[in-house]
C-alpha positions in Angstrom: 0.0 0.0 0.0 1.1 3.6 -0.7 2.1 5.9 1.7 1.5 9.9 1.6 3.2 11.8 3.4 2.5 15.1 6.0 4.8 17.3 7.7 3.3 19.2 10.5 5.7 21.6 12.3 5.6 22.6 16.1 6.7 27.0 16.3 6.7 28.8 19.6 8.7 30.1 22.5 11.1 28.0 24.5 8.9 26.0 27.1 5.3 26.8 25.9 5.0 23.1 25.3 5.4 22.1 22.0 7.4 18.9 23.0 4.8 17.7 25.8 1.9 17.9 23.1 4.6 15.9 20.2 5.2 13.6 23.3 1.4 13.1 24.3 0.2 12.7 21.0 3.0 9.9 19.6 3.6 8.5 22.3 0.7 9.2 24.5 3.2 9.7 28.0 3.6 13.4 29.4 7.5 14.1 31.0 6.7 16.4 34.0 10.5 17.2 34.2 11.5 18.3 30.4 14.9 17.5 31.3 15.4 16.4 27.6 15.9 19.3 25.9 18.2 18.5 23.0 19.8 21.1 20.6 18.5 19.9 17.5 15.4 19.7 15.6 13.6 16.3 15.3 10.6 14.5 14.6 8.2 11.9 15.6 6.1 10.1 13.2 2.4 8.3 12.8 0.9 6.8 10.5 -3.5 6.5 9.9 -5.4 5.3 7.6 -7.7 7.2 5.4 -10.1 4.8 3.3 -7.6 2.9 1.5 -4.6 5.4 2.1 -2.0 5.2 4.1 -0.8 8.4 5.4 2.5 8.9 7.2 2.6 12.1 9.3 5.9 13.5 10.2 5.6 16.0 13.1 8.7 18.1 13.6 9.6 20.0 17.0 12.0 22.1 17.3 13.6 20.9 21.0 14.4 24.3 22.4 16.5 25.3 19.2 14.2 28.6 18.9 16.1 29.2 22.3 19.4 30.2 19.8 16.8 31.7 17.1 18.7 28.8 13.9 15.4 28.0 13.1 15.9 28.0 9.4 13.9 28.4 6.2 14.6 24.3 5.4 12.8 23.6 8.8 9.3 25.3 6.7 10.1 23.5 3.9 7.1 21.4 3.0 5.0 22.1 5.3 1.9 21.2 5.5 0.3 22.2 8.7 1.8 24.3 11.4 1.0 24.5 15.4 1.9 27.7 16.7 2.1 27.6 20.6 1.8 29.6 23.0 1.4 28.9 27.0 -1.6 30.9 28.0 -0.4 31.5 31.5 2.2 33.5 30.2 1.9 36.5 27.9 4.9 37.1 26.4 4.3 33.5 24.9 1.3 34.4 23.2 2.5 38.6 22.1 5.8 36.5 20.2 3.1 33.5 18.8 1.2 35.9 17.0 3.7 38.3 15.7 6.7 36.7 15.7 5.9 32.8 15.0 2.6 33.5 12.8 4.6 35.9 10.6 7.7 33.1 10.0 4.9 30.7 9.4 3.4 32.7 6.7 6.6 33.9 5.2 8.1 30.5 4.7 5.4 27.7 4.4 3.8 27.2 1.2 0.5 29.3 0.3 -2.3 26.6 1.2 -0.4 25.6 4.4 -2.6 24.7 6.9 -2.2 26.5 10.6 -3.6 26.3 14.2 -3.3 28.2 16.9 -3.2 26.3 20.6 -3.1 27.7 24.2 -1.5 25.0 26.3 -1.1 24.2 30.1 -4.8 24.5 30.3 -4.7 22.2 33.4 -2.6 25.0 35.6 -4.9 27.5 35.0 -8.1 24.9 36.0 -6.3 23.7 38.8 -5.3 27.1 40.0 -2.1 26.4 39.8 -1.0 29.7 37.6 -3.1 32.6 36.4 -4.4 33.0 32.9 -2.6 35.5 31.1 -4.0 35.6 27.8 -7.9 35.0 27.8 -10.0 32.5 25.6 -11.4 35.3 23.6 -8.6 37.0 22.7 -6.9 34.2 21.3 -9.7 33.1 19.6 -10.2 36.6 18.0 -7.2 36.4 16.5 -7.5 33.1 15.2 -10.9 33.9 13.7 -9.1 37.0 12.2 -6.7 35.0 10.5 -9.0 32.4 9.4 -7.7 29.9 11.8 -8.6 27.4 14.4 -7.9 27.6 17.9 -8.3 25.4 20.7 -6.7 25.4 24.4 -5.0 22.2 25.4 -3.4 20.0 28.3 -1.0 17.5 27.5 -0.4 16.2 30.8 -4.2 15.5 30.8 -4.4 14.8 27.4 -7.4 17.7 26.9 -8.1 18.4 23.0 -4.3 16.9 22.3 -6.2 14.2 19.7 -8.9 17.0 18.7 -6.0 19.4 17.8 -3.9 16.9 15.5 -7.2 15.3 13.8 -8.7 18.6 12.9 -5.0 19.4 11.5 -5.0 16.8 9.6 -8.5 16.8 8.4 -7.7 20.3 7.1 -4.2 19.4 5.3 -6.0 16.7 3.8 -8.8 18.4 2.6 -6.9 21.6 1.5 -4.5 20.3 0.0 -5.3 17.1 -1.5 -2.5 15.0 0.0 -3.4 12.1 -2.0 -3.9 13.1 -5.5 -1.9 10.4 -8.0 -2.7 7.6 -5.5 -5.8 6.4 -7.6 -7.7 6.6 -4.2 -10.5 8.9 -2.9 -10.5 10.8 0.3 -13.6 9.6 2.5 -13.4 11.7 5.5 -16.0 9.2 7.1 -13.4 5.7 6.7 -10.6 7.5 8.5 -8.9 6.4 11.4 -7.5 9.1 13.4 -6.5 8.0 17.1 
């Protein structure tokens, strides 16, 4: 069977938690430490099934390189969705997300790119663990400005983690017909998204 292929990329601030949700999502563990910050980019992979397609998504993270700002026009290339991050206890996260990080985004991945916007650590703010800094509404106006989706997230209790990448891909595989030249046809309603 042939495989299509997706590269979704993970753009944010140092520590917003793009690795926790690549982590939960993959691998479905949360680290509550993050001690394994490497200095490189890297990737984890999944694979669905979509009628009789196979498709093979690659999702990149960047691993705290952003920290040294060598994020690179070859990390864009490709893309097909992005996840820009931003920690919605802290708003210097979200200020950077949307001006920094949505700009790059726009400037280096391909016109029909498909993008989200996600508030994470959703669980300290429920908990009362840590304050929200940037409100539901106001992220969500800005999505709904700039045609996006947004949702709020908590990888460590795995809160709209699965709703985030399935609507992603949905998108990139609606928008951008992924699997045109495979002699197959899309059916959103024999896809297997877990």
């Amino acid at each position: 069977m042939e495989k299509t292929i997706v590269k979704i990329i993970l753009v944010g601030d140092l520590g917003v938690g793009k690795t926790s949700l690549t982590l939960r999502y993959t691998e479905d563990r949360f680290d509550s430490e993050n001690s394994f910050i490497l200095l490189d980019q890297d990737f984890k992979i999944k694979e669905f099934l979509f009628d009789r397609n196979v498709l093979r998504v690659y999702i990149w993270d960047t691993f705290g390189q952003e920290k040294f700002k060598t994020i690179g026009v070859s990390f864009y290339r490709g893309v097909n969705g992005t996840v820009l991050v931003f920690d919605i206890t802290n708003r210097a996260s979200f200020e950077r997300c949307i001006t920094f990080w949505f700009n790059e985004a726009k400037r280096y991945t391909r016109v029909n790119s498909e993008m989200v916007l996600i508030g994470t650590k959703l669980d300290l703010v429920e908990h009362k663990i840590a304050e929200r800094a940037v409100s539901y509404e106001e992220a969500k106006s800005f999505a709904d400005e700039m045609g996006i989706q947004y949702l709020e997230t908590s990888s460590k209790y795995n809160l709209n983690v699965t709703q985030l990448y399935a609507d992603l891909i949905n998108g990139i595989v609606e928008s951008q017909n992924v699997f045109e030249g495979n002699n197959h046809n899309y059916n959103k309603k024999n896809c297997i998204i877990n």
